[in-house]
DRENTORNU-887833 format. One record per residue (C-alpha): residue number from 1; residue in one letter; z, y negated, x negated. Coordinates in steps of 0.2 Angstrom, whole numbers. Each point is the difference from the previous one (the first is absolute). Example, Ala and Ser with C-alpha at 12.3 -4.5 7.8 and 13.67 -1.06 7.14 Angstrom:
BEGIN
{1, a, {39, 22, -62}}
{2, s, {-3, -17, -6}}
! end
This chain:
BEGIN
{1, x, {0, 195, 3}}
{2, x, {-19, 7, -2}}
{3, x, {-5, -15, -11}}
{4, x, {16, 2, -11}}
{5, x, {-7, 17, -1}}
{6, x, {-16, -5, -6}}
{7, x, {5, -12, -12}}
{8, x, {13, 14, -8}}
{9, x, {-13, 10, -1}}
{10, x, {-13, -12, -6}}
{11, x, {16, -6, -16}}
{12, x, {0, 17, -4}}
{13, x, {-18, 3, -3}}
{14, x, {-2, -15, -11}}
{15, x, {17, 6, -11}}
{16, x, {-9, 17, -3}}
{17, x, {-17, -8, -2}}
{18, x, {6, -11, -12}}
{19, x, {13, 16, -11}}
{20, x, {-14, 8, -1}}
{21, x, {1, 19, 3}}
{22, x, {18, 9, 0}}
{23, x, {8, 15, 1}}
{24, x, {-2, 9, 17}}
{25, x, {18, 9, -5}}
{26, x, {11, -14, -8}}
{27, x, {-12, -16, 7}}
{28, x, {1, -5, -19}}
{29, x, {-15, -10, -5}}
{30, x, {-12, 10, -13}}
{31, x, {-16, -1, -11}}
{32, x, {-17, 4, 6}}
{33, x, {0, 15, -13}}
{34, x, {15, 9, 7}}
{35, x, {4, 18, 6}}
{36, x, {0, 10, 15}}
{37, x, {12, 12, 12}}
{38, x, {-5, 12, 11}}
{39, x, {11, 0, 15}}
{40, x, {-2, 21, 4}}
{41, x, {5, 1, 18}}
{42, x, {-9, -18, 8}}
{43, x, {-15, 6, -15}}
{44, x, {0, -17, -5}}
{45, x, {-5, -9, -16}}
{46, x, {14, -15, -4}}
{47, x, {-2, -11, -13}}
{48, x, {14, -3, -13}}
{49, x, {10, -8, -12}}
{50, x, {5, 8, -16}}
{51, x, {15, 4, 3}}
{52, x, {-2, 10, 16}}
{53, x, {-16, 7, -7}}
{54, x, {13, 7, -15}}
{55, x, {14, 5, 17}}
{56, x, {-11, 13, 7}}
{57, x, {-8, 7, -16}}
{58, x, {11, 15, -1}}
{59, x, {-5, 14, 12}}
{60, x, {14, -2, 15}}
{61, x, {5, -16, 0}}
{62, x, {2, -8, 17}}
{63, x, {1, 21, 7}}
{64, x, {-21, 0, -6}}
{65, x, {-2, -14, 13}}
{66, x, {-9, -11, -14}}
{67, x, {-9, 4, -14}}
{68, x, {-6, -10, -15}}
{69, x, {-18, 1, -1}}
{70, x, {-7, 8, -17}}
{71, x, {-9, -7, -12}}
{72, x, {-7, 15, -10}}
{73, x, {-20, 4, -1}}
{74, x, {-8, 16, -4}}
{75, x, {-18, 1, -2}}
{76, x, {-5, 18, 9}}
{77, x, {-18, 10, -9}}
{78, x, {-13, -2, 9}}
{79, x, {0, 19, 5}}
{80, x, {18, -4, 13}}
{81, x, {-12, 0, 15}}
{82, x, {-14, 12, 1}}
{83, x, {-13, -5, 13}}
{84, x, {6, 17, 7}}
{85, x, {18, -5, 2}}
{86, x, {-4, -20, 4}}
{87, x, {-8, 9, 12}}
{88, x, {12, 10, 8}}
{89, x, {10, -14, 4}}
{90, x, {-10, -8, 10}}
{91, x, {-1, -20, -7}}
{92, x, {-14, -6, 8}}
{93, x, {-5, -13, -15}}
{94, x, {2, 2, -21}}
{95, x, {18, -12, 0}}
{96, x, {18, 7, 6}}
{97, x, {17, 0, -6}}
{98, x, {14, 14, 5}}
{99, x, {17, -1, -2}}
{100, x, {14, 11, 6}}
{101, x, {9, -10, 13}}
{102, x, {19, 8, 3}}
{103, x, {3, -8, 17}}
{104, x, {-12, 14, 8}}
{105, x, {1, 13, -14}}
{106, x, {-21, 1, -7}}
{107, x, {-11, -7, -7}}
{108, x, {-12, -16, 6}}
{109, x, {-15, -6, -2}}
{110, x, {-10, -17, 2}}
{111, x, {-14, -7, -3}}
{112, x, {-6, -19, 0}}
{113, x, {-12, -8, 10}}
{114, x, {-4, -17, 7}}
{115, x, {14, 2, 15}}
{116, x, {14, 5, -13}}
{117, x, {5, 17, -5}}
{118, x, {-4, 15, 12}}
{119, x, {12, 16, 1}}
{120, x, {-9, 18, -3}}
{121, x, {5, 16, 8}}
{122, x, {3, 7, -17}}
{123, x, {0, 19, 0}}
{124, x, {13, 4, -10}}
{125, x, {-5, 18, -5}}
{126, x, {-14, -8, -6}}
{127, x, {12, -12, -12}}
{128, x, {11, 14, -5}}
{129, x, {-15, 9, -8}}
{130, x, {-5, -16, -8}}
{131, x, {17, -2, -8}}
{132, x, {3, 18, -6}}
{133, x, {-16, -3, -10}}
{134, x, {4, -16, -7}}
{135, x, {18, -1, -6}}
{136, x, {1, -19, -2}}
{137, x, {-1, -4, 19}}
{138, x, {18, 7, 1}}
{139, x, {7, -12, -10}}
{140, x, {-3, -14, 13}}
{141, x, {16, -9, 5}}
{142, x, {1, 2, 20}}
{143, x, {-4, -15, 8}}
{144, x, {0, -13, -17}}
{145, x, {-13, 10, -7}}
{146, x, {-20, 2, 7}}
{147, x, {-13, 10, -7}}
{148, x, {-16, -11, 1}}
{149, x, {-17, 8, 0}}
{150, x, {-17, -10, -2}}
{151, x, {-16, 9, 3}}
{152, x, {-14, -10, -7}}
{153, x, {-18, 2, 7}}
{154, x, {-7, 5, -15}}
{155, x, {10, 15, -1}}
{156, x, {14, -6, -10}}
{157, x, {19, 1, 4}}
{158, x, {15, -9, -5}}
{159, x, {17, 5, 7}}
{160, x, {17, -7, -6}}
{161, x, {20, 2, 5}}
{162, x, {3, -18, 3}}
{163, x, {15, -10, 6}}
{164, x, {-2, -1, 20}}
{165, x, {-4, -18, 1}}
{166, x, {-15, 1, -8}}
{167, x, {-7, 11, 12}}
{168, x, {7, -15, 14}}
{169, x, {-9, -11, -12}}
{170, x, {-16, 6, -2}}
{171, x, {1, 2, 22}}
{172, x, {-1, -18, -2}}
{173, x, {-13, -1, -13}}
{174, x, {-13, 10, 10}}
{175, x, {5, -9, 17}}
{176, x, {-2, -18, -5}}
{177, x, {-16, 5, -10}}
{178, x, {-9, 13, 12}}
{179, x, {-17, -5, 8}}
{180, x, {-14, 9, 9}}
{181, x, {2, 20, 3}}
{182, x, {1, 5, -20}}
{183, x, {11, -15, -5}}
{184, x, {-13, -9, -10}}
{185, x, {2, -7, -18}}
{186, x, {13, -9, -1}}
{187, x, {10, 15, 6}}
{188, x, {-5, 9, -10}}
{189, x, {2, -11, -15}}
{190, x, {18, -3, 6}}
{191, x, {1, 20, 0}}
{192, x, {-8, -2, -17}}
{193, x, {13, -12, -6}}
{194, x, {18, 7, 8}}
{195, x, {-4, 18, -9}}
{196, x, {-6, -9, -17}}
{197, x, {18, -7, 1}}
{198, x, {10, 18, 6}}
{199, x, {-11, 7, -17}}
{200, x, {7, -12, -10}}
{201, x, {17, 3, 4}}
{202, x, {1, 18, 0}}
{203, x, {-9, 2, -16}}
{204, x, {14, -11, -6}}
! end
């Protein structure tokens, strides 16, 4: 019975191996380039088809269960994040993203390193203040939406209301490219490259 087993198991590997990808909702196969759900209550990021990617688009479908991840970029001034309020809350390095996550009611914050992505004890007075000064941040989607914020060495910063998969994205970006205790150059042309492309699409 175990090697039945096995050799079920080992079938179905090579079926999904050789599909492709699918849809972790329907199990229908799909294209590298496809959409993203955000399963609210497991805080999951499923991939999709097009058709349930289009089911869950309007706000209370499945009871706010899933939502369709967004795909709308907004390029924030440089002024968002004042070295004052960056801060205040308390990221220990220049990258993070926020987002409002409805399944404990505030906002979180991560940041990227070589082991994945880190949770901070965001001080939400701190983000309150932050918002009431720059109006934009409120119109982030809960839990679709991130606000992503780069803080460049040389003083510079860039931050962005991007879709939340980006921000799993870029997780990976730094983990398979981090090296040494500063993340060393191809990190940092990585970094370089992933918010070239953000740029691009939010000034379009």
């Amino acid at each position: 019975m175990a090697s039945e087993i096995i050799d079920l198991t080992q079938r179905v590997d090579t079926l999904v191996q050789a599909m492709g990808e699918v849809c972790e909702i329907c199990a229908q196969p799909i294209a590298e380039d496809h959409g993203h759900v955000v399963d609210v209550r497991g805080r999951q990021l499923l991939c999709s088809c097009r058709g349930c990617y289009l089911l869950f688009v309007p706000k209370g479908a499945a009871g706010g269960r899933y939502r369709s991840v967004s795909d709308r970029y907004v390029e924030l001034g440089p002024d968002t994040f004042t070295s004052a309020q960056w801060e205040a809350l308390q990221i220990p390095i220049g990258l993070a993203f926020f987002f409002y996550n409805s399944a404990i009611g505030k906002i979180s914050a991560f940041y990227p390193g070589p082991g994945g992505a880190t949770e901070s004890q965001l001080s939400l007075e701190s983000w309150n203040e932050l918002a009431d000064s720059q109006q934009m941040l409120s119109t982030m989607e809960p839990d679709i939406e991130a606000t992503l914020v780069f803080r460049r060495r040389e003083g510079l910063t860039e931050a962005y209301i991007v879709p939340i998969d980006v921000c799993y994205e870029l997780v990976g970006v730094v983990r398979m490219s981090w090296a040494g205790f500063d993340g060393g150059d191809d990190a940092r042309a990585n970094l370089d490259e992933f918010f070239s492309s953000i740029r691009e699409r939010a000034s379009a």
